[in-house]
Structure formats: C-alpha cells, structure tokens
N, C-alpha and C positions, 0 to 999 in steps of 0.2 A: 504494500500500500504506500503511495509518494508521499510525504511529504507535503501539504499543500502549496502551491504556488511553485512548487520544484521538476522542471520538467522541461531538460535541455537536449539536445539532439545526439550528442555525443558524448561517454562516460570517462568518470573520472578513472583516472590510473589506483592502482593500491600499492603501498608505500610498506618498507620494510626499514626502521632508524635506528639507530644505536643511540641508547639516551646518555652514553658518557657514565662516571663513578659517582654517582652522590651529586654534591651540585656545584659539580667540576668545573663548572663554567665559568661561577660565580668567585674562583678562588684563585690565590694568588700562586698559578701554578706555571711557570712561564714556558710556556711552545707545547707545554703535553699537551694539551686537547684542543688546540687552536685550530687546527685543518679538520677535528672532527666539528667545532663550530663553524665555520667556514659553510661547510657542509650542509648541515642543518639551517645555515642565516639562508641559502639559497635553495632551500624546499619550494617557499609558494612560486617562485619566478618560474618554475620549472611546470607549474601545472597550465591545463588547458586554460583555466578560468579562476575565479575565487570559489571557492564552496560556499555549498548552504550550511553544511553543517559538515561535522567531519563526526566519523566513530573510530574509536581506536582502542586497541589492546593492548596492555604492557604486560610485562614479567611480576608485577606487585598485586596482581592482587588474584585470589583463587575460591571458588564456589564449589556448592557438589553442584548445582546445575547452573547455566549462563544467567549471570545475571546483570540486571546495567543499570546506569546509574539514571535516577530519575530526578533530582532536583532542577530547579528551576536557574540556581546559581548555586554553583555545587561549592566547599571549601577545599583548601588547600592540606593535602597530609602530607607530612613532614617528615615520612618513614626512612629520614638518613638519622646517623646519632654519630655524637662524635665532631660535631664539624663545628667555626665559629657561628657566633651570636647572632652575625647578617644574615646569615645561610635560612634562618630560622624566622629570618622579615620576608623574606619574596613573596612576592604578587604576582598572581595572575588572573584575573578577574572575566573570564571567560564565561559567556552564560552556559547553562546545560541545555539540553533539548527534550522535553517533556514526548514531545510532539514523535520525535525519530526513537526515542526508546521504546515508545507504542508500537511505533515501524519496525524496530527490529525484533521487540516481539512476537508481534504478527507472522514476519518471516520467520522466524525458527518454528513458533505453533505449526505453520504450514508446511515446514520440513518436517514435523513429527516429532519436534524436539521440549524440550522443556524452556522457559525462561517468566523470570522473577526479576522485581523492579527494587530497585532500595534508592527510597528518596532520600536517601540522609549522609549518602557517602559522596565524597569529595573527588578529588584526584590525585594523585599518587604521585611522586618524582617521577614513575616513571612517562608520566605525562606532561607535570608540568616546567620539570631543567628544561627537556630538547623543544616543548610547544614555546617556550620565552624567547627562543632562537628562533624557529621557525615560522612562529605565525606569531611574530610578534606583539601585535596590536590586539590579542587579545579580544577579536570581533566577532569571529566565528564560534557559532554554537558547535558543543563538543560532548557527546555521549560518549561513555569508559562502558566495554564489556568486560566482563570475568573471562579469567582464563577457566580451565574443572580440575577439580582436583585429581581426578584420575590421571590427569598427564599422558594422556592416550592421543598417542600424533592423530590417528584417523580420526578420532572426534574433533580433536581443531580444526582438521582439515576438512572436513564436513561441515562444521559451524560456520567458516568462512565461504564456502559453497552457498549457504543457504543463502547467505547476504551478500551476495555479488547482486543482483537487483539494485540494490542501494546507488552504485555505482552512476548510473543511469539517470539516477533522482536528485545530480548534483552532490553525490553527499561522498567524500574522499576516507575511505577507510587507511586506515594506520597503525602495524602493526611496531611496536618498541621495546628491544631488549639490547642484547649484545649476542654477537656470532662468536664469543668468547666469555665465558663467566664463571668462572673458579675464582673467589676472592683471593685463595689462600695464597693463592701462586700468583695474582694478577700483580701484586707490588714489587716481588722478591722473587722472583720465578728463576727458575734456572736452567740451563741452556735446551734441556730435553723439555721444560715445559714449555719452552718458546718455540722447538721444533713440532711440536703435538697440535700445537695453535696453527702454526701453518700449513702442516697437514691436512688440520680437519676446514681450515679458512678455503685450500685448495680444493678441497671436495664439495664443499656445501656450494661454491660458487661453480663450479661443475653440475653438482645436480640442481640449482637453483634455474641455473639458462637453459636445462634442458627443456625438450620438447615435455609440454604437461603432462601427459600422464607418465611418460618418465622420473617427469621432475617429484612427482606425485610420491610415487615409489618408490625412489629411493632419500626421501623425505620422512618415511613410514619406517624405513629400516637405519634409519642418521645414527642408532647409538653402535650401530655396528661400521660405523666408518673412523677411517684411521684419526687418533686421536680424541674422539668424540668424549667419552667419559672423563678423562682431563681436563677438556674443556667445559664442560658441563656436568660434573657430577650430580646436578639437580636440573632438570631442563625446564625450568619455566621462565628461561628468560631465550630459549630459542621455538617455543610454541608461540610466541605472536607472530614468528615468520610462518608457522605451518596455517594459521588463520588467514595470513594475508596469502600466503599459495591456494589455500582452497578459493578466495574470492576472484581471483585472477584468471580462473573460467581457464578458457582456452588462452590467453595471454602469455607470453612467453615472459622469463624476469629477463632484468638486465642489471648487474654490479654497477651501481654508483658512488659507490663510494669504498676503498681501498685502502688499508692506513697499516700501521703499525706503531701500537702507541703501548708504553711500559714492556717494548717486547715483545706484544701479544699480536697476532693479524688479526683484525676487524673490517668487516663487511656490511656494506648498507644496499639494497636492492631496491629495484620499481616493477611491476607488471603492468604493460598497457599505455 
C-alpha cells in the first residue's frame, strides 16, 4: 500500500552503509574515518531524487518478530558507552513515519509474515552517526525495522523481498552495519586478523555483485566463507546487508565504497 501522495515512475536504489565505531565521527580521531565520512556526506547526491521517507535496518536492534518503529518523532538512543560528554549531546531530529510503518506492515502481513509497531523507541547509532552525514538536514521521515532474533540469513533475506514494493513509492530502504565487526580484534588486531578481514571483505564483495540468485546463495551460506567467523563472531551487524539483498529484487549490487580502516577491509554496497 503507497504511501499517500508517493508515487514516482522510477524506484529508489537500496543502500548497504557502514555506520563507522560509536560516534566516530564526532571524535577527535584524525584521518581514521575521514574517507569513510567522505562516503557517507555523499549518499543523497548519489540518489535518483530526495525520498519521501526512507526505512532502514541497522545491526542495534533485534525482535522475535519484525518490528518498526512507530512514533511520530522518535528519540535518540545513545547505545555507545565509554565515549566523551559531547558524544552524548547529538541531535538529530528527524521525524518518524507513522504512515510507512503501517506500509511496511501491511507488506510483510501480505508476505505471511508477522510484524508489530513500538511507538516509543527511538533510533539507535546505528542510524543516527552515519544519517548526520548522510542526510544531513534531518528532513526526511525515517522508519527503523528490527532485525529477528533468530539470525536466520533467509528470513532477512525474505523480509527485505517483501518490501522491495516500497522502492517504487519513493521510499529508499537502508541497510547499516559493518562488512567487518569483531570488537575485540577491530582496535589491536593482529596480522592474521587483518588477513581474515580481507579474505572475507574479498568474498562478500564477490558474492555481493553476483548475479541474484547467486548473490542470494551464497549470502545464505557467508558463515562458511573464508574468514567469516573472525569477522563476525555474532552476525547482526552483516544481516542489514542480507535485508537490503532481499529488497534488490532482481538488481544486481555494486561496491561503493572500499577502505581499510584500523587494518580491517570494509565495504559499503548499492542495488539498483
């Protein structure tokens, strides 16, 4: 079901970002994250149009079944610790969309899926560091989906199927994590975890550009590819890419963004 008044002739891309460490952005850390801001400051230039709304996943937050956020002006959660006192002022004042989280309910209903609304939750870092860069201006209405707690690739990659329609109706889905996330290792890694990262960096972006149902498939089987568990001893910060593969229909990805930062390789993706 659209959106009202949303209804343009050609669909939005779906986005794959890397939201950086905490609020990396915001710190006095000089040239480490600066190309991955770079990056991010040049998201919206890069889209067909402006969006009506945008929906998006990050690695922070998990349900037993999809659930999204439904305020009208959602708040800010703070879920880094550790970091100075400024870190703990940002703003983004973004409104939510009432209206598209009824849309993306509807859609999943219609897949035969489950989904539940919670007016009362905010947005996570992992939405609001990289949305400060990217969509600066804080204009665009922005529904948060739950990741599931099961951590079952083919359910994200099916959730994100569902809602490929959305695409269509102006509304830019965006999935946010890191194609690398081992804390332990990401500060102090050592040379075998820095080769592990580029191993699994070089797979993922191989089976990322492949043709779809390829790309599908060996997306389904990621913890069995070279390095993978190193990189991701817990994956729920590489399930917003399997969301954003399922919404990318027949779309093929494309690697935009390429880095290596604290040693680690990181990857950021488009479909469409």
């Amino acid at each position: 079901m659209p959106i009202p008044g949303s209804s343009l002739p050609s669909r939005q891309p779906v986005l794959f970002l890397p939201h950086g460490g905490g609020p990396c952005f915001f710190m006095d850390w000089p040239e480490t994250w600066d190309r991955m801001a770079e990056y991010l400051r040049s998201t919206q230039s890069t889209l067909p149009r402006k969006p009506d709304a945008i929906l998006v996943v990050s690695g922070h937050w998990e349900e037993d079944i999809p659930t999204v956020t439904a305020a009208p002006n959602p708040p800010l959660i703070y879920d880094y610790y550790g970091f100075p006192p400024h870190t703990y002022q940002l703003q983004y004042p973004a409104p939510g969309s009432p209206a598209l989280a009824s849309t993306v309910c509807n859609l999943l209903h219609e897949a035969g899926m489950q989904c539940a609304t919670d007016e009362e939750r905010g947005f996570d870092h992992g939405v609001f560091i990289p949305f400060m860069l990217a969509f600066e201006n804080a204009d665009i209405p922005i529904v948060e989906l739950s990741l599931l707690k099961s951590m079952e690739p083919a359910a994200h990659i099916a959730l994100g199927a569902a809602l490929e329609p959305l695409r269509a109706q102006n509304v830019l889905i965006v999935g946010t994590g890191m194609t690398y996330h081992n804390l332990r290792h990401f500060m102090n890694g050592s040379p075998a975890t820095n080769q592990a990262a580029q191993e699994f960096d070089t797979w993922l972006a191989k089976a990322v550009t492949a043709p779809p149902v390829e790309r599908n498939t060996q997306l389904l089987h990621w913890a069995s590819a070279p390095g993978a568990r190193v990189c991701h001893p817990r994956e729920e910060h590489l399930l917003p890419l399997m969301v954003a593969a399922g919404a990318a229909g027949q779309d093929e990805g494309i690697r935009t963004y390429n880095d290596t930062v604290l040693g680690k390789a990181l990857s950021g993706f488009r479909f469409g």
